[in-house]
ROVEXSE-356738 format. One record per atom (N, C-alpha, C): residue number from 0; atom name; x, y negated, z. Coordinates in pm, whole numbers, plus 50000, padded with zeros to 5 digits. Each point is the difference from the previous one (the first is absolute). Layout:
BEGIN
num, atomo, xx, yy, zz
NUM, CA, X, Y, Z
...
This chain:
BEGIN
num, atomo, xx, yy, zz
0, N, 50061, 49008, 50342
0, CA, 49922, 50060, 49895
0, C, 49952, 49889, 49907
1, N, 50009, 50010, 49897
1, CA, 49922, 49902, 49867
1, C, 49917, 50116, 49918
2, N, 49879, 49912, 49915
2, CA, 49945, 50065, 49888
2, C, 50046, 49911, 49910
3, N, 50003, 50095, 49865
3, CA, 50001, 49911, 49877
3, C, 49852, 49957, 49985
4, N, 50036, 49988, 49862
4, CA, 49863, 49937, 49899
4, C, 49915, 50091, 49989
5, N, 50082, 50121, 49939
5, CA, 49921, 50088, 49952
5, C, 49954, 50144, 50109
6, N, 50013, 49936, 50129
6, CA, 49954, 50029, 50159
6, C, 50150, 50134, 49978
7, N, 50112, 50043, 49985
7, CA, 50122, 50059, 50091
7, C, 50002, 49942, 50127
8, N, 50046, 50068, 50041
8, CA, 50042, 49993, 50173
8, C, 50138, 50042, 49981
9, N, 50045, 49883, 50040
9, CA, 50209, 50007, 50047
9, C, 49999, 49979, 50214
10, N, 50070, 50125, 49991
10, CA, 50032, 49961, 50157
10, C, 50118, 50059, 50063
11, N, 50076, 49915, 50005
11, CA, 50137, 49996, 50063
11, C, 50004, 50075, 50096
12, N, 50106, 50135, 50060
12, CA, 50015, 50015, 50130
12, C, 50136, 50037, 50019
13, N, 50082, 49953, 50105
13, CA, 50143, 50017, 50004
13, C, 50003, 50134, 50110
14, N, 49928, 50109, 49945
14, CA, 49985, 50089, 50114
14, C, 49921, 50119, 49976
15, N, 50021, 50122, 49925
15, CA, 49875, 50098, 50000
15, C, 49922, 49965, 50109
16, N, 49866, 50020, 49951
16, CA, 49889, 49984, 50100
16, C, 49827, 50006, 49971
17, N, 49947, 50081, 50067
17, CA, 49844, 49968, 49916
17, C, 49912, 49923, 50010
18, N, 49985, 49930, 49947
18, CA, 49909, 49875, 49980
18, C, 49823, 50035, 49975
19, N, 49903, 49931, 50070
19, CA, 49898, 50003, 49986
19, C, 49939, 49850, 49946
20, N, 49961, 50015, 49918
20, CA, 49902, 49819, 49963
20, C, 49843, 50058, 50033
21, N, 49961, 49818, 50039
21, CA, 49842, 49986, 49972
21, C, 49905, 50003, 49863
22, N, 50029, 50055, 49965
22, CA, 49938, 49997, 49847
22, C, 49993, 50142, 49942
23, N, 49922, 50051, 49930
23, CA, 49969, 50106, 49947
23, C, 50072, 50038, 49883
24, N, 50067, 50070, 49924
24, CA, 50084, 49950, 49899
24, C, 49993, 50152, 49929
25, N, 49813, 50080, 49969
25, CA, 50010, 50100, 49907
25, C, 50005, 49943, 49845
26, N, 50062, 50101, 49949
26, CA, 50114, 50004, 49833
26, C, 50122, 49958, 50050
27, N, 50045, 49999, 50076
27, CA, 50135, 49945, 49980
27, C, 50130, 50072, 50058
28, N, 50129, 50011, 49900
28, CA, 50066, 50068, 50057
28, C, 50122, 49942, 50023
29, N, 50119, 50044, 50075
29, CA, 50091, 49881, 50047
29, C, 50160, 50086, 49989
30, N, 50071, 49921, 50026
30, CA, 50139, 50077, 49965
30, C, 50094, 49887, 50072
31, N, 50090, 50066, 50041
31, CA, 50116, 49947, 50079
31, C, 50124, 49927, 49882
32, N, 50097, 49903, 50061
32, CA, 50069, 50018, 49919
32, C, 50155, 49914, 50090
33, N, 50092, 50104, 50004
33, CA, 50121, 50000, 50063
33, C, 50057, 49845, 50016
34, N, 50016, 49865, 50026
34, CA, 50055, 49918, 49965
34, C, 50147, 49983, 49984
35, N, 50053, 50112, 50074
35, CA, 50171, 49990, 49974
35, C, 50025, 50080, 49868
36, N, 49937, 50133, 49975
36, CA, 50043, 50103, 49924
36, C, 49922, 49974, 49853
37, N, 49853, 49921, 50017
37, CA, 49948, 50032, 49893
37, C, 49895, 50131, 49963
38, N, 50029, 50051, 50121
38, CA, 49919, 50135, 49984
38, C, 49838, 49991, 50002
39, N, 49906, 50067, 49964
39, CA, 49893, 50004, 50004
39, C, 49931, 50151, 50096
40, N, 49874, 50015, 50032
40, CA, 49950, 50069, 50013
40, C, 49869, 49972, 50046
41, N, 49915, 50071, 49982
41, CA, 49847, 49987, 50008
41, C, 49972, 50011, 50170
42, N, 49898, 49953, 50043
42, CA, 49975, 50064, 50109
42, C, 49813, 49969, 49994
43, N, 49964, 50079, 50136
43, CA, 49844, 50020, 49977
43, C, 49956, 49924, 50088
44, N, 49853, 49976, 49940
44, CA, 49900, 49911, 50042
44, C, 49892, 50037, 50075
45, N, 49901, 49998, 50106
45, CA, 49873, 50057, 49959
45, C, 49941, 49846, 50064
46, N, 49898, 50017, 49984
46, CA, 49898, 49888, 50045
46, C, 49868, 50045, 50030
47, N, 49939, 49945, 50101
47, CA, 49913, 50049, 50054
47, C, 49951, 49856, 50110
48, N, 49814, 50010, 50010
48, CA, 50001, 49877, 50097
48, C, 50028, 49862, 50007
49, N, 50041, 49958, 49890
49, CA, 50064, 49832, 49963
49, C, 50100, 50013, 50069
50, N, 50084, 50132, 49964
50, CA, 50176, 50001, 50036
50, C, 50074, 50085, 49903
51, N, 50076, 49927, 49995
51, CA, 50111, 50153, 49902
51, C, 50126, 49973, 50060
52, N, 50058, 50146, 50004
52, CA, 50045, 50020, 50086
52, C, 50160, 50038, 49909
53, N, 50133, 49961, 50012
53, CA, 50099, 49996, 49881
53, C, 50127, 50087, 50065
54, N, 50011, 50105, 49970
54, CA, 50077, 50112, 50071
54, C, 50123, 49930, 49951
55, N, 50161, 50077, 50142
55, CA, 50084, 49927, 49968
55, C, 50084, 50037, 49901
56, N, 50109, 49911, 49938
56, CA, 50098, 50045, 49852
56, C, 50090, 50056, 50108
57, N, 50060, 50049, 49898
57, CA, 50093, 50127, 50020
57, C, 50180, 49931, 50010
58, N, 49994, 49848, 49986
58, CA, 50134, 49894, 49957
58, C, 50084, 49964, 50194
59, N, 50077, 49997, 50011
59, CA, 50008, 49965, 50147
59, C, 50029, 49808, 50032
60, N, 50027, 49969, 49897
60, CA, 50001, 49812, 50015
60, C, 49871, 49930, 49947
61, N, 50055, 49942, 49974
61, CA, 49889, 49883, 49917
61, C, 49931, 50051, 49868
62, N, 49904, 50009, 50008
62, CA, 49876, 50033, 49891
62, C, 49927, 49897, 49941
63, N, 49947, 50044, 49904
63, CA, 49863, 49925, 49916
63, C, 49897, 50082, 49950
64, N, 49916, 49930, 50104
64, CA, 49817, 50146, 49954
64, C, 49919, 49959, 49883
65, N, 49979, 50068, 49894
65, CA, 49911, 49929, 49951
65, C, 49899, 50071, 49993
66, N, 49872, 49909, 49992
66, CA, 49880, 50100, 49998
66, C, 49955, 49949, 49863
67, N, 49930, 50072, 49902
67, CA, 49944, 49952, 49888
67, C, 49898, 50080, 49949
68, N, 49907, 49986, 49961
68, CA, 49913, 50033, 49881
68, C, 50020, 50110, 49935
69, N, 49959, 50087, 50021
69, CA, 50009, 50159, 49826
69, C, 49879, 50005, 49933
């Protein structure tokens, strides 16, 4: 996982799967994105407790999550 500058969250996973972080992360919404195909799709967030919790993409290889800012 990395943040940018402008605090995105990039996090690699070679694997549908749901991911939980330590950090609270309300406004923010996140989207998958296929690394072989290019494809995109959104997936959901909730957070709660100094956790948010990042439901899995819908891609079956290697992904890229991003979480960002709306």
């Amino acid at each position: 996982m990395a943040v940018t500058g402008d605090k995105r969250y990039l996090i690699y996973v070679p694997y549908t799967t749901r991911i939980v972080l330590d950090k609270e992360l309300k406004g923010y919404s996140g989207k998958a994105v296929d690394l072989i195909t290019g494809r995109t799709s959104r997936i959901r967030l909730a957070s709660e407790a100094g956790k948010t919790s990042v439901s899995m993409h819908n891609f079956k290889g290697d992904g890229l999550i991003i979480l960002e800012r709306y």
